[in-house]
C-alpha positions as CSV (number, residue, x, y, z in Angstrom):
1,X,0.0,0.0,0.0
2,X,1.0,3.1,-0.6
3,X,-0.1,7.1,-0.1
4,X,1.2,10.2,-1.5
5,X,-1.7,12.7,0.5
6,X,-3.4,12.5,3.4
7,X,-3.0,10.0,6.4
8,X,-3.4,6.2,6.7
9,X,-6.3,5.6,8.8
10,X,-6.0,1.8,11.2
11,X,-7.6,3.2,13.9
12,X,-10.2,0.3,15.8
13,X,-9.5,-1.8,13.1
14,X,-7.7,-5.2,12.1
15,X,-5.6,-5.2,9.1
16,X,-4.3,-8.6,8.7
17,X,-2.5,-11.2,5.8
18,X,-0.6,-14.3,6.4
19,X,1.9,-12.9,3.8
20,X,4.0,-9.8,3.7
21,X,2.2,-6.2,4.3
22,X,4.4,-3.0,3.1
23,X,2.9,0.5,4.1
24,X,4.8,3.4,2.6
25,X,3.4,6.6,3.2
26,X,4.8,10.5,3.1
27,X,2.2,11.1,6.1
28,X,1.0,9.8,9.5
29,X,0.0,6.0,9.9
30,X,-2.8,6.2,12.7
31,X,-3.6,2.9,14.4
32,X,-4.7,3.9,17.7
33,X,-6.4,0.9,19.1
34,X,-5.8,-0.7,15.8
35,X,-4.1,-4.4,15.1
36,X,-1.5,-4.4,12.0
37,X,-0.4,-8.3,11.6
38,X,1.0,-9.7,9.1
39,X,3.5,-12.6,8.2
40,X,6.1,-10.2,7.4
41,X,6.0,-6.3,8.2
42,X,7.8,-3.5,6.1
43,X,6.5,0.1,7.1
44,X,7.8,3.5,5.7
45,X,5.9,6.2,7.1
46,X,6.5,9.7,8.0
47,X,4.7,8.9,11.2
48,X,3.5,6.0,13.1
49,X,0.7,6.8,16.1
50,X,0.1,3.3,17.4
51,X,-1.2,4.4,20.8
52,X,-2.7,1.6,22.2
53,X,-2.5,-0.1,19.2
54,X,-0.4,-3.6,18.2
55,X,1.9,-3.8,15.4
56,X,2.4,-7.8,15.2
57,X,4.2,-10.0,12.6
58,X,3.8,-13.9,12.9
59,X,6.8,-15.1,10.0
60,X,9.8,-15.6,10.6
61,X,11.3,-12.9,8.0
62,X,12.8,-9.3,9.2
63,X,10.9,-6.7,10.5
64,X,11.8,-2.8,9.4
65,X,9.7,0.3,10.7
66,X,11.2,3.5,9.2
67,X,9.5,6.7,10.7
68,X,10.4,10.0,11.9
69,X,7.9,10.0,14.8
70,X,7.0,6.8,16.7
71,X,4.4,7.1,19.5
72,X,3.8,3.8,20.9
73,X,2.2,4.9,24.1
74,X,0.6,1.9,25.5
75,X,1.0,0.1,22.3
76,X,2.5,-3.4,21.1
77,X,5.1,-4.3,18.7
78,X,5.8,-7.8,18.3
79,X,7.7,-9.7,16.0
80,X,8.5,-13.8,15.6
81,X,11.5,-13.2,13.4
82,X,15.2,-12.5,14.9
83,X,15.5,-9.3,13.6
84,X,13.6,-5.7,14.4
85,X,15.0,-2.7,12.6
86,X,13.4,0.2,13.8
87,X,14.7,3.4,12.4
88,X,12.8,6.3,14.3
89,X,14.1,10.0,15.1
90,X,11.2,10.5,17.7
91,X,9.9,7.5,20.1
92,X,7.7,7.5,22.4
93,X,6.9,4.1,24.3
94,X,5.8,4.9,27.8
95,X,4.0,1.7,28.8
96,X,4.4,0.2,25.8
């Protein structure tokens, strides 16, 4: 998926594939309260809000999150594979 204008909405809602999900946006990704799963997880965003949310990926392949903000207040990431690049300038992750 990708988005050249306005944000990607997840918010309350369950994205999910047992194969590979890539989310490149030059916006926000909102998924407050949302679930993003996938077998294998490659997002590019200009921000990630996953307040309360969960960012989960079941394979067993890398996991990359590229963002300049990253509030996971409250929220979940969780990966099976051996390797989670996150590549953030901002993160937030107070009980998260």
């Amino acid at each position: 998926m990708t988005a050249t204008t306005g944000d990607v909405s997840t918010n309350k809602a369950v994205v999910t594939t047992p194969g590979t999900l890539s989310i490149t946006s030059n916006v926000t990704l909102h998924n407050t309260e949302g679930t993003v799963q996938a077998g294998q997880l490659d997002l590019h965003v200009a921000n990630l809000d996953n307040a309360k949310g969960a960012i989960l990926q079941t394979g067993t392949g890398d996991t990359r999150i590229v963002t300049g903000s990253l509030d996971n207040t409250a929220g979940r990431i969780a990966v099976n594979s051996n390797d989670l690049n996150i590549d953030a300038a901002t993160l937030a992750n107070r009980d998260g």
